[in-house]
N, C-alpha and C positions, 0 to 999 in steps of 0.2 A: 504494500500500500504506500500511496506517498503523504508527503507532508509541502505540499507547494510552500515557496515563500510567499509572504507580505510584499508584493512588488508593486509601482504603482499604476503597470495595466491591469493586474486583477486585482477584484476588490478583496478589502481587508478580511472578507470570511474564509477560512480555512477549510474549503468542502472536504477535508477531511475531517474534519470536527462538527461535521454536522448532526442537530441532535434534533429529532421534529416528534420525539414519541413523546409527547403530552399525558398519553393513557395511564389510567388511575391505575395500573394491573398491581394486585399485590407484590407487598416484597416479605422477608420473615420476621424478621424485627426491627420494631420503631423504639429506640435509645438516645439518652438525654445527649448535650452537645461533650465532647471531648476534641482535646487535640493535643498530639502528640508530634512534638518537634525534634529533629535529631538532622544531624549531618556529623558532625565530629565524633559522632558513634562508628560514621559509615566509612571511615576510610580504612579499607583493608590493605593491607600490603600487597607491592607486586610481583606476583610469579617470575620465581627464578631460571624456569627452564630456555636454558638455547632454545634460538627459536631459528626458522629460514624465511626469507624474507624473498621476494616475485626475484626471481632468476637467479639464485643460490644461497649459501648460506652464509651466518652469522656467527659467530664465535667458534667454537669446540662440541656442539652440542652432538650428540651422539643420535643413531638411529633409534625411531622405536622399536619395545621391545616385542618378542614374540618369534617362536618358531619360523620354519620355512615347511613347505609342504610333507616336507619327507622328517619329520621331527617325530619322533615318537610320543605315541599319544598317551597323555597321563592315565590312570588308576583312579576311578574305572574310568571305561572305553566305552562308549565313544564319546568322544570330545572334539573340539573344533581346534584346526591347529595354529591357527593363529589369537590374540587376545584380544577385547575389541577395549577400545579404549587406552591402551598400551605407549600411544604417544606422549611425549611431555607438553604437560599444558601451555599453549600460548597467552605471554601477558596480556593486560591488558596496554593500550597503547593509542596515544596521541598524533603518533608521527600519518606523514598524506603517504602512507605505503601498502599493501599487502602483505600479513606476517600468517605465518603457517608452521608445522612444528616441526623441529629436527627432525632430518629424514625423508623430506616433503619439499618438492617444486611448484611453485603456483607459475601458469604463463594466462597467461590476456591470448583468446583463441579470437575473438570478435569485438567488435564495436558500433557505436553508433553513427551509420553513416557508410560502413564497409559496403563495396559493392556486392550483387549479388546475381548482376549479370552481364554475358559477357558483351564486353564492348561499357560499360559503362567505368568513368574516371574514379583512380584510387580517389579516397575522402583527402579534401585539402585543411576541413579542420581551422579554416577561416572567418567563417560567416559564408562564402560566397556559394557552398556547394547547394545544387539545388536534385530534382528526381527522385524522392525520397520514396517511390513508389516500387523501385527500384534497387532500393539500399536497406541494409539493416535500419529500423527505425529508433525510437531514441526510449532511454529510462526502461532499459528490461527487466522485467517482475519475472511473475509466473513461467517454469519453463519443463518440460519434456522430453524426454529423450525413444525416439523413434527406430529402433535397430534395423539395417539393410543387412541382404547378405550379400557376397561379393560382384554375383549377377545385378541387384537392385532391387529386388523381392523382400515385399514383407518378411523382416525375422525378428521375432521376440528377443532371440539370444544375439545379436549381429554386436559386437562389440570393437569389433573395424571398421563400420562402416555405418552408418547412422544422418539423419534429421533430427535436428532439434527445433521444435514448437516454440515461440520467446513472445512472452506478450511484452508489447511495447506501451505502459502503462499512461503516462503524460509526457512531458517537456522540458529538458534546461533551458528555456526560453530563451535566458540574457546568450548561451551561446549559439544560439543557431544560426543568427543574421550577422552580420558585420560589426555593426556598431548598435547591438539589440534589437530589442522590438522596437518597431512604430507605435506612438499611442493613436487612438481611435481616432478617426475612422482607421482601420489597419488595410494597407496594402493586398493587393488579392494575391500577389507573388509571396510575399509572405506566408497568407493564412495558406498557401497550397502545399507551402512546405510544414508547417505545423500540422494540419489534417493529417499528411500520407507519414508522419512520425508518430502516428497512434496506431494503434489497431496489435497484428502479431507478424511476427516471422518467422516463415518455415524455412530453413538454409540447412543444406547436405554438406557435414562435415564426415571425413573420412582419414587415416591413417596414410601418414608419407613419412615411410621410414621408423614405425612406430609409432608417431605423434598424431595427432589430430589437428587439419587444417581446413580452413572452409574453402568445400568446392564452389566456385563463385557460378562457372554457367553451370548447373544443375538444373536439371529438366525439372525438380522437386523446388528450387526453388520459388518463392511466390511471398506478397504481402496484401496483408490482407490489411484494408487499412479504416479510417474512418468514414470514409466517401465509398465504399466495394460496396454495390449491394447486394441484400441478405434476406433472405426467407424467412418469415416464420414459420414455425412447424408446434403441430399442439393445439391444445383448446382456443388459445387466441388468433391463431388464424382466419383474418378475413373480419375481426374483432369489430364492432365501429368504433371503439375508442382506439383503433389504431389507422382508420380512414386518414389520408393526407393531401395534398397537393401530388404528393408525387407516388403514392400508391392508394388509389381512390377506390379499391376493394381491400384495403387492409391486410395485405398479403405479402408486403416485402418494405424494407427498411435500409438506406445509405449507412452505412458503417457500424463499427464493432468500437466503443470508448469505456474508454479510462480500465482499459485490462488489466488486473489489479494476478491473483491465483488462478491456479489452470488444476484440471483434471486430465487423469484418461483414463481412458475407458475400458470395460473388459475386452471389448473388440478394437482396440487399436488405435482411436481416434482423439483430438485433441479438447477438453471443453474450457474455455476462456471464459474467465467471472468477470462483467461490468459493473465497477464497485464505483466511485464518484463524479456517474454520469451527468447528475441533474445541474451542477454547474458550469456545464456547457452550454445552454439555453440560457436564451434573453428573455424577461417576462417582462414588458412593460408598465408603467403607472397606469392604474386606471381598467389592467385589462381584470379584477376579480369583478367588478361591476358588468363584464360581457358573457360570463359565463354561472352557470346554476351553482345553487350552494354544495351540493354534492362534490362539483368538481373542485370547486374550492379547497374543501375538507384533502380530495386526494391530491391538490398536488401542494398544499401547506405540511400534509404527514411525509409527502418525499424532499420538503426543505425549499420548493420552490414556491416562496411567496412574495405576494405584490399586495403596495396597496394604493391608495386614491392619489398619491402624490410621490410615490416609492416607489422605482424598478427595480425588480431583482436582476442584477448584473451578472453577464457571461465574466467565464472565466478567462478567457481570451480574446472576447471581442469579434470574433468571427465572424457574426452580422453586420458587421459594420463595415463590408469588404466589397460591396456592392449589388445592385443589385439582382443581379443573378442568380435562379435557384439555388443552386449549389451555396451560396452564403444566405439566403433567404430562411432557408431550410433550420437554422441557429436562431431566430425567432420561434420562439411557440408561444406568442400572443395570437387572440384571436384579431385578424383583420379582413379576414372574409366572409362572403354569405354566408358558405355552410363550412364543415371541418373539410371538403374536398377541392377548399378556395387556397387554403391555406396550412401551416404547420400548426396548426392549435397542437394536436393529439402528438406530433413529431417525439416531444419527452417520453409519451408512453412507448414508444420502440426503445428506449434502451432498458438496460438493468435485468438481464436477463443473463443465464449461463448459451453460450455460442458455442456450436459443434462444430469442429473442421475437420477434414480427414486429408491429415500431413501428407497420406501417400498420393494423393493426385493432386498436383496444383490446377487442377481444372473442373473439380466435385464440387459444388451447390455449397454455400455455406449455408446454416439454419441455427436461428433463435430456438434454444428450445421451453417452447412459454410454459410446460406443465412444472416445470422447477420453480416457478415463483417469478416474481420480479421485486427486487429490493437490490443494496448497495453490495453485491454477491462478493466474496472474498475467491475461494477457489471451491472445487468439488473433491470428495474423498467417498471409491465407492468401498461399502461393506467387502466383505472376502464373499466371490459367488459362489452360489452352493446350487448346484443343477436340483430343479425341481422348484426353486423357492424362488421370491420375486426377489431382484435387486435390491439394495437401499444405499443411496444419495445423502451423502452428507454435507448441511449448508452451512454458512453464516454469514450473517448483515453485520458490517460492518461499520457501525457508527454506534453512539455511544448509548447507551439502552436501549438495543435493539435485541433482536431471538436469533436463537438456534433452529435451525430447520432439517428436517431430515423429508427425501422421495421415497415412495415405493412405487417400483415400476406394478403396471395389473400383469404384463406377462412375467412366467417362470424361467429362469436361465436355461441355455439350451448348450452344453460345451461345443458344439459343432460353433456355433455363432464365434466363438473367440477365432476363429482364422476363415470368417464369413469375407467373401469376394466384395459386396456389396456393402461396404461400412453405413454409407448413411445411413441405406435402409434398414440396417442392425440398429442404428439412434434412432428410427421412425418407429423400431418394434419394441423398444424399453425406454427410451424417454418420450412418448407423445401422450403416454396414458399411463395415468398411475395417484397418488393421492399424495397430495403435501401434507407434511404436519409439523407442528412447533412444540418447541421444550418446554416443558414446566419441574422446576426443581424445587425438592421440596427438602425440608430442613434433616429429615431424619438418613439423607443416602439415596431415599428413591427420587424418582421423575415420572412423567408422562410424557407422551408423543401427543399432542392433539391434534386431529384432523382436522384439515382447514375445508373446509365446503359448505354448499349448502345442506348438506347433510345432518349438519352437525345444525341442529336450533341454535346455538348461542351464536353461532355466526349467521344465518339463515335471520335471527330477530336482532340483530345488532343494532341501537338505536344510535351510535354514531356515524353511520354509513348504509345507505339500505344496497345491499349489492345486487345486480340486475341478474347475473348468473354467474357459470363458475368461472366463464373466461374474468370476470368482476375481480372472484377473489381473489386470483393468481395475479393479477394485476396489482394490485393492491393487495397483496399479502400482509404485510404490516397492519394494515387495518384489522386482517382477519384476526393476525395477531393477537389485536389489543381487544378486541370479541372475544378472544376466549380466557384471558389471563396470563398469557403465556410471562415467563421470568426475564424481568429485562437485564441483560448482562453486561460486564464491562468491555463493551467492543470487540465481539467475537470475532475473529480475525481466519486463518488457515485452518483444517481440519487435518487429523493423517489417521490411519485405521492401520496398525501396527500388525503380524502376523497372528498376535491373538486374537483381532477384531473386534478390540475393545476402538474406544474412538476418542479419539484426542483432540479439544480446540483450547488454542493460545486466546487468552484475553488480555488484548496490549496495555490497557486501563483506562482509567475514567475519573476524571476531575471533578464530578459531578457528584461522585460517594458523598455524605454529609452523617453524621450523627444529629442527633433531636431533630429539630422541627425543621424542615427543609419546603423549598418555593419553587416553584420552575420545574424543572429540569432536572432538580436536584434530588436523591434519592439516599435511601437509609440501606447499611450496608445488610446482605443476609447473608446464607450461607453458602449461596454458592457465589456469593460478590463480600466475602466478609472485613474487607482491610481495608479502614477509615486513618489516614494520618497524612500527618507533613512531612515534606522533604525540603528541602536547601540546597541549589544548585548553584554551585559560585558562590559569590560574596553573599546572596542577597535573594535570589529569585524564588519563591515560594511556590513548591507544586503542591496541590491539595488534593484529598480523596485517592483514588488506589493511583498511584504516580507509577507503579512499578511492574504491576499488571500479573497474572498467573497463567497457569494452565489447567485446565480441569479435564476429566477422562469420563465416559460411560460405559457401561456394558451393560448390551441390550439381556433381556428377561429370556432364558432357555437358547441364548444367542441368535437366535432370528432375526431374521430382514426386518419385516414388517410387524417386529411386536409395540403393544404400546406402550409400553413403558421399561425402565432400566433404572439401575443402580448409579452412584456416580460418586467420586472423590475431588480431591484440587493434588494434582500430580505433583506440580513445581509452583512455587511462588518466587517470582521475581524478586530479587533487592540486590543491596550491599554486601557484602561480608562480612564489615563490621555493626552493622545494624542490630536493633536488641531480638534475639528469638523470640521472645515470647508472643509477640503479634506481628513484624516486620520479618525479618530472616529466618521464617518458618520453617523454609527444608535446609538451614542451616548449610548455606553457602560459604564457599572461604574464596581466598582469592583465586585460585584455579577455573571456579568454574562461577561465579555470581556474574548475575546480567540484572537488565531490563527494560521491562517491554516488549516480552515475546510477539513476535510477529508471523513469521513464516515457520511452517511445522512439515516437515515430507520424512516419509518411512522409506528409506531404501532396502529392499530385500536381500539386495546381495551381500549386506552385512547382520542387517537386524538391526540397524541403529534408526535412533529416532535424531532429526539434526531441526535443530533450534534455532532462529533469527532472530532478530533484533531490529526494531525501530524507532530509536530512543531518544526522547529528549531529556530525561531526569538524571541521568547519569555523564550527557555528552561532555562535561568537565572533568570526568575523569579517563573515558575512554569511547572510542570510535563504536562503531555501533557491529556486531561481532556473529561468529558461526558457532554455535557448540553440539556436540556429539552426547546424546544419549542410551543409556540402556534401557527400556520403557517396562515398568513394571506391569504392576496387576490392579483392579480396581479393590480398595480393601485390605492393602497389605501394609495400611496404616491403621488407621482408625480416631475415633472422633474427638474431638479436640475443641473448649471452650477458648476464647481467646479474648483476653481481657484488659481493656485498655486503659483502666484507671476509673476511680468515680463512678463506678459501677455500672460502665458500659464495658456490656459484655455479647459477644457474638459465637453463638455454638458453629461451628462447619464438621465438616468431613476431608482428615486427611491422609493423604499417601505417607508413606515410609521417605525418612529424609534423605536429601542426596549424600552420594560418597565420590570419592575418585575414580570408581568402576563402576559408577550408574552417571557420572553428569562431567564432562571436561569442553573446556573450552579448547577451539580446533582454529580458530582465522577470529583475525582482528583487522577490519578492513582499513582503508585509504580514509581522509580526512573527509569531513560533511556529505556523507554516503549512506546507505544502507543494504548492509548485503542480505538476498532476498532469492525468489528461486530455486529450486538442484535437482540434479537428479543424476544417474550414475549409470556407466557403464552396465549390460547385465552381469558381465564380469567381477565389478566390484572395483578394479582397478583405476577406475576414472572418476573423477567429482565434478559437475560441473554448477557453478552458482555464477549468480550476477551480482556485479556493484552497482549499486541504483543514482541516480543523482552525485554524485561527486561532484562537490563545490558548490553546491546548491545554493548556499550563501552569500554568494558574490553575487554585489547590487549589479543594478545595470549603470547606474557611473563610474562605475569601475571596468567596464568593458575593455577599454584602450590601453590599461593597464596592467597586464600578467603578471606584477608582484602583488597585487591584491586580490588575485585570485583564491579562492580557501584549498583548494585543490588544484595539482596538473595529470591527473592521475589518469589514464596510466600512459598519458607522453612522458611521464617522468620515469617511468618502468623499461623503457625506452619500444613503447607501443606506439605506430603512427607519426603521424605528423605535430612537429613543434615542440617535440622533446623536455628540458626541465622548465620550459615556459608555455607548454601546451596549455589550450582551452579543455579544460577536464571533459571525459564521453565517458555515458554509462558503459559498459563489457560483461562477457561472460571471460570467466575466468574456469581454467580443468588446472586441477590438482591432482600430481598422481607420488605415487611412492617410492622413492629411489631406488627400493631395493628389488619392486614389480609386484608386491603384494598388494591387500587391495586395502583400500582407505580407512581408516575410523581403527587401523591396528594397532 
């Protein structure tokens, strides 16, 4: 997910802190006001261990440890021959570099901006380059790893040869253009090169001499961008709240925004989450007076509101580029007869998970509307069990908002996993199926509730009368708050580990409040239980959960489609030195404490669970970082009052604390970054993650100046063009093992 700057073409709201749930839904306990301050508690010392640093190493620091294949295996048998976790922890760290742990290469495979077809110009990394339609696109999130075998044929196991899926989430603005952005009206050469730097990229990287380099003409390669148009597929096809100007049966939609987590799928294919779409639309003053109260209500719960004398502003300006559809289309005021005049409905086409199937740059892309529509993070499916239905694991992204889990209505078929026909594999398990949302409740358990008309409580919801079901998948969140569902601390990535329990990162929420809270503002419970203060730098005060967790479930007799499940809080984010008893809960030390877990992915070909970061509460003492987990079991803790003084106190549910063989931190990325993405070799030997935004923090008067850049990373790696004075670009970066074993040993 990203965190745009305060710059002064976009407005001062930070659509990723967007919080529009109003709803009254319970939470578990309302307790008197406390507050609890600490920073000089929190400073832990820094990890000792040599570390390697993007194209060699660092001091004297030795290999990790651990067998080689042919090691005899300990007493009793069987055992795995290498240890996972076995590396020495990387510090933490301030420096604009890539650090990684003895024993460990990191290289920069791509960037934003590389070409990707042939005949088009290496990146100049100037401002000047334009085609972006054509090139890697910018700030990569979410990503995939596609196996080829030597011929080009789908292989699950192809660890030579390979596509990687890369959502390109949003924009370093200040770098794309020359001398930055125009302010409004904005240029149409401009907004062409910002549109085709959104969306994903499919690019065929393959082995040269061992390594992994991007084939640039590859017949796989393709960008799928903001402007591609896209199908809907699902109950909202053909919808009239998706009638527009330019699909006036409701049936297809220009571009794929703000690609935040990606899925794939049992059969092969790529699914892309549009998480902070609605701040791409312009909503004029004046325009909630053109439209009925109903619609009001939905687009004030997705954060787009206006009023008699107040526009809500794009985040880029892109209607302001002329008048031509294609920039017309960034308005969704009403200014026509009907919705077939105009973009009114244009917002309801985003926010949806998008299917793409990597292997043909030439296959239909499709919206798939039966997952929902809300600020989608990534997808994570259950483990498929032939005979049973699928289940879809979701989460909205913004700060009290739900958990969501799909069931597909058909039963898994194994022939389907190497089905010829992918889409139509997503036409037969994502078009039909039943959405439903979390509800957590204080003692361990949950429920799943079904969102339909099915269900009375959504069916008589006096906030929203929904027309039908295409209504409530559209407005999911509404269904939401109709049935109660638990608003969380900004449910973020999902991962479903080998046991098929289910794991979501809660990055945090400023909004926690103990006693009597206004707004927005909520009382902590037990599955959101940590109300305190933080201190960042001299001065800067973070309130309510600043450090964020992670929570686990497992569903009831392990079934797809059961309704309800058990649940714990896996990891709590903090300090090191922070006090246990309410803050430093799984009792972190300096090897492995973070926070603000973000990005969460299961690699199988270790068994490790790998942890991200996108932090603002700790960035004064270190970059924002990767760590390597060993992922328990739900219950292998147990339950825990937590008490904060003055007799506020919060019962939760929790896991067993970390150790140096369950939680190590693995990469500490480059300056004002976030590393985000991964996925791996099926081999195991390969890691591939993204650095997101680098430099993010460099104004645009600083543009003309390269010593004030916050980053150069990775021209400073010596990646690309303009070397230790380069304009920092997002990358994927592969990690591999010096010695050929595979990663997280």
């Amino acid at each position: 997910m990203n965190k745009p700057q305060d710059l002064p073409l976009q407005p001062a709201h930070d659509f990723n802190d967007e919080d529009s749930n109003t709803s009254s839904n319970p939470t578990f306990d309302s307790i008197v006001s406390a507050r609890l301050s600490r920073r000089s508690l929190l400073r832990g010392g820094v990890g000792s261990a040599a570390t390697a640093v993007l194209g060699g190493l660092t001091g004297l620091g030795v290999a990790a440890c651990g067998g080689g294949d042919d090691d005899p295996a300990p007493v009793p048998a069987p055992a795995p021959a290498e240890a996972l976790l076995a590396f020495g922890a990387v510090a933490k760290s301030l420096e604009d570099k890539m650090t990684v742990p003895a024993g460990y290469t990191a290289t920069v495979l791509l960037a934003v901006g590389d070409p990707l077809a042939a005949g088009v110009a290496a990146y100049k990394n100037d401002g000047t380059d334009s085609g972006f339609d054509q090139r890697v696109g910018d700030n990569h999130d979410g990503m995939e790893y596609f196996g080829l075998s030597a011929a080009g044929a789908p292989d699950a196991n192809g660890s030579d040869r390979a596509l990687l899926g890369i959502n390109n989430e949003y924009i370093n603005q200040v770098f794309l253009h020359r001398n930055g952005p125009t302010p409004n009206p904005r240029p149409a050469a401009e907004t062409d090169i910002e549109v085709d730097c959104h969306g994903v990229t499919i690019v065929e990287i393959a082995k040269t001499a061992g390594k992994f380099a991007v084939v640039q003409n590859s017949p796989f390669n393709r960008r799928v961008t903001a402007a591609t148009p896209i199908e809907f597929s699902g109950p909202l096809r053909g919808h009239p709240l998706l009638v527009t100007k330019f699909s006036t049966d409701g049936t297809r939609v220009r571009g794929t925004n703000n690609n935040c987590g990606t899925g794939k799928t049992p059969w092969g294919t790529l699914l892309t989450g549009e998480e902070n779409w609605v701040g791409y639309y312009f909503r004029a003053a004046g325009d909630q007076a053109l439209r009925t109260a109903k619609a009001n209500v939905a687009l004030a719960r997705y954060g787009l509101n206006a009023t008699a004398t107040a526009a809500a502003a794009s985040r880029y300006g892109w209607e302001t580029s002329g008048a031509d559809d294609k920039y017309a289309r960034w308005n969704t005021s009403v200014t026509g007869a009907t919705a077939a005049d105009d973009y009114r409905h244009e917002v309801n086409g985003q926010g949806y998970m998008t299917e793409i199937d990597a292997y043909s740059a030439t296959s239909v892309v499709k919206k798939r509307t039966a997952l929902g529509r809300f600020a989608h993070e990534n997808a994570a499916f259950g483990k498929p069990v032939v005979g049973k239905p699928l289940a879809v694991y979701l989460g909205d992204d913004a700060r009290n908002e739900y958990i969501y889990k799909f069931v597909s209505t058909q039963n898994w078929v194994a022939a389907d996993a190497t089905a010829a026909n992918r889409v139509a594999t997503g036409d037969k398990y994502l078009d039909s199926g039943k959405l439903h949302v979390a509800k957590f409740n204080a003692d361990g358990t949950g429920q799943w509730i079904e969102l339909s008309l099915a269900n009375p409580t959504v069916a008589g919801f006096a906030g929203y009368a929904f027309a039908d079901e295409g209504d409530v998948l559209m407005h999911a969140r509404l269904a939401g708050d109709a049935v109660g569902a638990t608003k969380m601390d900004r449910p973020e990535w999902c991962a479903v580990p080998g046991s098929g329990e289910v794991y979501f990162t809660l990055t945090n929420n400023s909004n926690r409040r103990f006693g009597a809270v206004t707004g927005a503002q909520l009382n902590p419970d037990a599955a959101n239980p940590r109300v305190y203060t933080d201190i960042r730098g001299a001065a800067t005060v973070q309130s309510g959960n600043p450090n964020g967790h992670v929570i686990r479930m497992k569903e009831n007799g392990g079934e797809p489609g059961a309704t309800a499940f058990t649940w714990d809080i896996y990891l709590f984010g903090a300090e090191a030195g922070a006090p246990g008893n309410v803050i430093n809960l799984s009792a972190l030390t300096a090897d492995n404490d973070l926070s603000s877990p973000d990005g969460l992915v299961y690699t199988p070909g270790t068994g490790l669970l790998w942890v991200q970061t996108d932090d603002g509460a700790y960035t004064d003492v270190t970059n924002c970082m990767l760590l390597a987990a060993v992922p328990g079991t739900v219950g292998d803790g147990g339950p825990q009052t937590l008490d904060f003084g003055g007799g506020n106190t919060v019962a939760t549910r929790m896991g067993k604390k970390q150790t140096a063989t369950t939680l190590k931190r693995f990469a500490v990325g480059p300056f004002d970054q976030e590393i985000t993405g991964l996925c791996e070799t099926p081999d195991g030997k390969v890691l591939f993650f993204n650095v997101q935004h680098p430099g993010e923090g460099t104004t645009f008067a600083n543009i003309g100046d390269p010593t004030k850049f916050t980053s150069h990373f990775p021209g400073n790696a010596g990646y690309g063009a303009g070397g230790a004075t380069a304009r920092p670009r997002a990358c994927t970066v592969m990690v591999t093992k010096n010695d050929g074993g595979r990663v997280g040993t």
